[in-house]
C-alpha positions as CSV (number, residue, x, y, z in Angstrom):
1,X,25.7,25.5,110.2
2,X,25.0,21.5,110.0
3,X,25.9,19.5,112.7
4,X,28.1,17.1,110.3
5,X,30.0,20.6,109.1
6,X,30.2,21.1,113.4
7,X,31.7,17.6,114.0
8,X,33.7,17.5,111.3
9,X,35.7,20.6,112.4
10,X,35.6,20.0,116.1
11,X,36.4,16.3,115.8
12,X,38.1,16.2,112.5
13,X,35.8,13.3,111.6
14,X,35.8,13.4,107.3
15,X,34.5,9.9,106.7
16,X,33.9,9.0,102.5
17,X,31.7,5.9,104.0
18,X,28.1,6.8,104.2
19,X,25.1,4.5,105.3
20,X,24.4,1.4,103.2
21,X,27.7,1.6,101.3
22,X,29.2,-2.2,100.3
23,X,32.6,-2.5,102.4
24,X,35.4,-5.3,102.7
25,X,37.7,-5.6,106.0
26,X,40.9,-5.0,104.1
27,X,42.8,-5.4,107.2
28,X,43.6,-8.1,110.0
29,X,41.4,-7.7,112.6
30,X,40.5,-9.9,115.5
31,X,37.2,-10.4,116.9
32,X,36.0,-12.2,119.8
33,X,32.3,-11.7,119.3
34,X,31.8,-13.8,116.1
35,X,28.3,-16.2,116.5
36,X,30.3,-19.2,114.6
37,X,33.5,-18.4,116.7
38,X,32.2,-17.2,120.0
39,X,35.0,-16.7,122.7
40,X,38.0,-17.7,120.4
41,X,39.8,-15.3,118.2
42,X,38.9,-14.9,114.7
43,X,40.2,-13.0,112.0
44,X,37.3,-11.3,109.7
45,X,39.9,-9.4,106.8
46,X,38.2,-9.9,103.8
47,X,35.2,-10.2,105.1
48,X,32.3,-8.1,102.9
49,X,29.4,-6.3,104.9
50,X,27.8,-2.9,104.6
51,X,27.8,0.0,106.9
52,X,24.6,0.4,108.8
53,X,25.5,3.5,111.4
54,X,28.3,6.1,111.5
55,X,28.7,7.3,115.2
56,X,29.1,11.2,115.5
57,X,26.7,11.8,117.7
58,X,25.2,11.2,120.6
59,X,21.8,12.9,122.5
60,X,22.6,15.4,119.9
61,X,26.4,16.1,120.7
62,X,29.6,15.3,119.0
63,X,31.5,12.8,120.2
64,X,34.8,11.3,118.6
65,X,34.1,7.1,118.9
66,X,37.3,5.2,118.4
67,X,35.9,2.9,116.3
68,X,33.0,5.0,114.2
69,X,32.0,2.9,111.6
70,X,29.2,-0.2,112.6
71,X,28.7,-2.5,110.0
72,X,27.0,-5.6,109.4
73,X,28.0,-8.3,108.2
74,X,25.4,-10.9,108.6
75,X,22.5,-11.3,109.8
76,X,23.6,-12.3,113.7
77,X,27.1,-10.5,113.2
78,X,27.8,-6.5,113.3
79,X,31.1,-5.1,114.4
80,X,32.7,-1.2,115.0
81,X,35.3,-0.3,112.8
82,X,38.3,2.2,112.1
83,X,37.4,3.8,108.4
84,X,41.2,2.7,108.1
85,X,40.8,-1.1,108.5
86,X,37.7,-0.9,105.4
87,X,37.7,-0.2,101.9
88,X,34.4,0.7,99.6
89,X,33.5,-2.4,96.8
């Protein structure tokens, strides 16, 4: 049996999003860690990047990551992300 097969039925982690897909924030969500906006809050919906890592594992286990989906945005800004708070382009 695959691992993903593994994690999704322990975890119940079914994500569409795979690795390099185009995404846009489609909901509010504020970020602290922006390099233009460093330390104040910012808001990055609508904001187009594409997904560079899906966490569901680590040193070889399943783990359930609150926010699972890393994407980048640019090239100094990457965030985690709920598959809820993106949609595909």
């Amino acid at each position: 049996m695959a691992v993903e097969t593994l994690v999704e039925q322990k975890l119940g982690v079914n994500t569409v999003m795979k690795i390099g897909d185009r995404i846009r924030v489609k909901e509010s969500v504020i970020v602290y860690h922006h390099p233009e906006h460093r330390g104040e809050a910012f808001d990055i919906k609508d904001t187009e990047g594409e997904v560079i890592s899906i966490i569901n594992q680590w040193q070889g286990r399943p783990v359930s990551a609150n926010l699972p989906i890393y994407v980048q945005f640019s090239k100094k800004f990457k965030a985690h992300l709920r598959e809820a708070e993106l949609e595909l382009i």
